[in-house]
VEXSE-191004 format. One record per residue (C-alpha): residue number from 0; x negated, y, z negated; residue in one letter. Coordinates in steps of 0.2 Angstrom, whole numbers. Layout:
N
@nr NUM, c1 X, c2 Y, c3 Z, rest A
...
***
This chain:
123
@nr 0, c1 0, c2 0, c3 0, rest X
@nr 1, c1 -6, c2 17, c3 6, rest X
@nr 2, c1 -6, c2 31, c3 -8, rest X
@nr 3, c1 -4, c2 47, c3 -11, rest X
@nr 4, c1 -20, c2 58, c3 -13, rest X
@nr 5, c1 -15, c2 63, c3 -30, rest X
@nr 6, c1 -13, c2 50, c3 -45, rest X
@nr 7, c1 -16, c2 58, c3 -59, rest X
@nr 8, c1 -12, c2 75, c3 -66, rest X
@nr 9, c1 -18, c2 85, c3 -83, rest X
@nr 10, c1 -11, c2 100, c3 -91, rest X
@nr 11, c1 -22, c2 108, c3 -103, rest X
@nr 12, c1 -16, c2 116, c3 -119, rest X
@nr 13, c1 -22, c2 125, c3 -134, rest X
@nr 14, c1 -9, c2 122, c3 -145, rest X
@nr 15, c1 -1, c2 102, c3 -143, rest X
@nr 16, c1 12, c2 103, c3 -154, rest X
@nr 17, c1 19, c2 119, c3 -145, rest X
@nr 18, c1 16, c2 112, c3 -128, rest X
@nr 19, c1 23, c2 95, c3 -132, rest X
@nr 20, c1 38, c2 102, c3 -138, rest X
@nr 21, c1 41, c2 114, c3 -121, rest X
@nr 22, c1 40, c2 97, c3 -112, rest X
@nr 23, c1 48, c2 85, c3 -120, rest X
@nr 24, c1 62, c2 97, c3 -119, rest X
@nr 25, c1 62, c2 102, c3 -103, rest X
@nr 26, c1 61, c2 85, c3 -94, rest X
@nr 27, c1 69, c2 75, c3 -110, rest X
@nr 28, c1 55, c2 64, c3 -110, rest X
@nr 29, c1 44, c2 56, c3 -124, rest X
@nr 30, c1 24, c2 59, c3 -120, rest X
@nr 31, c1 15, c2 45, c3 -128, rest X
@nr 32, c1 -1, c2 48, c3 -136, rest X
@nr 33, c1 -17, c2 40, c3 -127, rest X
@nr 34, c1 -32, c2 33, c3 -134, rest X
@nr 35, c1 -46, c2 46, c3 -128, rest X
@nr 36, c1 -61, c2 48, c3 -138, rest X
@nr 37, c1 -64, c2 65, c3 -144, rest X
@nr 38, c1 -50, c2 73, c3 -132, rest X
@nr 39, c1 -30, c2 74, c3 -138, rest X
@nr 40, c1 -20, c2 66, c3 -126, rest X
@nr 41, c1 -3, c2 65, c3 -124, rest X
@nr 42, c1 3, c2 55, c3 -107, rest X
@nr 43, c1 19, c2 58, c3 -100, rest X
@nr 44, c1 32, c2 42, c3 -93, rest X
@nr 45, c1 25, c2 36, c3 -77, rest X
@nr 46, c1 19, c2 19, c3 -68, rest X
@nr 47, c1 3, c2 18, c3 -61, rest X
@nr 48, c1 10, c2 7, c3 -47, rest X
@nr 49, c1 24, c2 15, c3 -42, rest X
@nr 50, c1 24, c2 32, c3 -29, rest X
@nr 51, c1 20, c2 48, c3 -37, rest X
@nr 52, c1 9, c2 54, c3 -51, rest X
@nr 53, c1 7, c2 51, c3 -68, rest X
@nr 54, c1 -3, c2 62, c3 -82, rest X
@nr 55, c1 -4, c2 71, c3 -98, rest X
@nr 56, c1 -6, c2 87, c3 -109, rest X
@nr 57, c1 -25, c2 88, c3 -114, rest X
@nr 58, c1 -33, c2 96, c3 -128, rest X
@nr 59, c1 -52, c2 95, c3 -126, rest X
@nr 60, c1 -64, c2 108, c3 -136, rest X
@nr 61, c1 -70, c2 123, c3 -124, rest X
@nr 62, c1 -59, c2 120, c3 -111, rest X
@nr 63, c1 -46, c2 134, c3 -112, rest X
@nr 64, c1 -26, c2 133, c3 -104, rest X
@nr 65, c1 -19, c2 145, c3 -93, rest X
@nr 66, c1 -27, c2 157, c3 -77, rest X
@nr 67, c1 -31, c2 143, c3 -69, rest X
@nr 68, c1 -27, c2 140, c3 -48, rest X
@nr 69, c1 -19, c2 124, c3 -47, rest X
@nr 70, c1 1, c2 120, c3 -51, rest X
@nr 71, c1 9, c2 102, c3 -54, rest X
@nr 72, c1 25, c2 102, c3 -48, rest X
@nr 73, c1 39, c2 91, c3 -58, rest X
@nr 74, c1 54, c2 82, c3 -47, rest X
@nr 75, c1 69, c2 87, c3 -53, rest X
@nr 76, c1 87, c2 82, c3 -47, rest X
@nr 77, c1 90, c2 103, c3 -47, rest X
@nr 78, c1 77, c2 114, c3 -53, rest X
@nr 79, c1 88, c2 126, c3 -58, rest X
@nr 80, c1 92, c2 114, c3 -74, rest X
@nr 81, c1 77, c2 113, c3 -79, rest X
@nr 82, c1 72, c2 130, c3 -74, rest X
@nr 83, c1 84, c2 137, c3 -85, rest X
@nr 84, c1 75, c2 126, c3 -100, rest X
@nr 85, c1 59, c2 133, c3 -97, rest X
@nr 86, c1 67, c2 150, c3 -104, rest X
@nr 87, c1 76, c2 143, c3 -117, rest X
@nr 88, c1 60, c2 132, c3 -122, rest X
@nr 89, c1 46, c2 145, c3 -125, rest X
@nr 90, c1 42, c2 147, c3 -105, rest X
@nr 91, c1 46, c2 159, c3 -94, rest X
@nr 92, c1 54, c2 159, c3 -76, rest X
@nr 93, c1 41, c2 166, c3 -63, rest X
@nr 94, c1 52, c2 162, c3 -48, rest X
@nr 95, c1 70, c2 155, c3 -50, rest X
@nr 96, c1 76, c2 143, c3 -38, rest X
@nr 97, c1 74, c2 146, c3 -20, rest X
@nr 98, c1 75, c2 136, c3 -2, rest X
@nr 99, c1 59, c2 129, c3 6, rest X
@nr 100, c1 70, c2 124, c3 21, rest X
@nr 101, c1 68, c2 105, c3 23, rest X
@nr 102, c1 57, c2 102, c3 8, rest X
@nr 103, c1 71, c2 107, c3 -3, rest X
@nr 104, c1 70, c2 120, c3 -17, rest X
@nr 105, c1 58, c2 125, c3 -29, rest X
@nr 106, c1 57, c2 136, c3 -43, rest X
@nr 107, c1 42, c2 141, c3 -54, rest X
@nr 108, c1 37, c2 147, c3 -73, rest X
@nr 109, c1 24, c2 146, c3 -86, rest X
@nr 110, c1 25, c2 133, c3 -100, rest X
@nr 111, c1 20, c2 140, c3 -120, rest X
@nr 112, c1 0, c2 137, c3 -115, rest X
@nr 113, c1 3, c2 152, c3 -99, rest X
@nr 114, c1 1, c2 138, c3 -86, rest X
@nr 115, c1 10, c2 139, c3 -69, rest X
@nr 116, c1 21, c2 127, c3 -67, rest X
@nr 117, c1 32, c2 120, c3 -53, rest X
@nr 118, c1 51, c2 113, c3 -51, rest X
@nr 119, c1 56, c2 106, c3 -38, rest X
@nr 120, c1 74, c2 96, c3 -32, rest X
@nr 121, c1 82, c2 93, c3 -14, rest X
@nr 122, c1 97, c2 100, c3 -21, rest X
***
């Protein structure tokens, strides 16, 4: 089976309980916490086998969260719901929902660590 060129995603953070929090209620999802010497890790739901990317919030000593140039982008059934949960979890909306013609919709924010986030739905 042929993949995708990305398998792995990390979203670093400064202070985990804040930004695990802002996830876990955005995306009503448990993150699990990985065994990582040295480094905090906390792994979202995902399969390594099956299509798409898994990952995690990181919390590693000198390495600081936001300003960076690089944005993960969460499928969602419609953005808009989750969009609207970024607000109302810490976050702020950057970009509401809008229309990327045949791609669908997207919609972008900043979780509680000031990273850029993405949302996107085919609704």
């Amino acid at each position: 089976m042929k993949r995708n060129p990305g398998c792995w995603f990390e979203i670093y953070v400064q202070d985990m309980a804040r930004a695990k929090r802002f996830y876990e209620t955005v995306f009503k999802v448990t993150l699990e916490k990985l065994n990582s010497p040295d480094i905090e890790m906390w792994g979202f739901p995902g399969d390594m086998e099956r299509y798409g990317s898994a990952g995690s919030l990181v919390k590693m000593q000198g390495v600081s969260s936001g300003g960076n140039s690089t944005i993960v982008y969460f499928s969602c059934d419609d953005c808009a719901v989750e969009a609207d949960l970024v607000g109302k979890s810490g976050g702020k909306i950057y970009k509401e929902k809008f229309s990327i013609g045949e791609y669908g919709f997207i919609a972008l924010g900043t979780d509680t660590e000031g990273n850029m986030i993405g949302l996107h739905s085919m609704k």
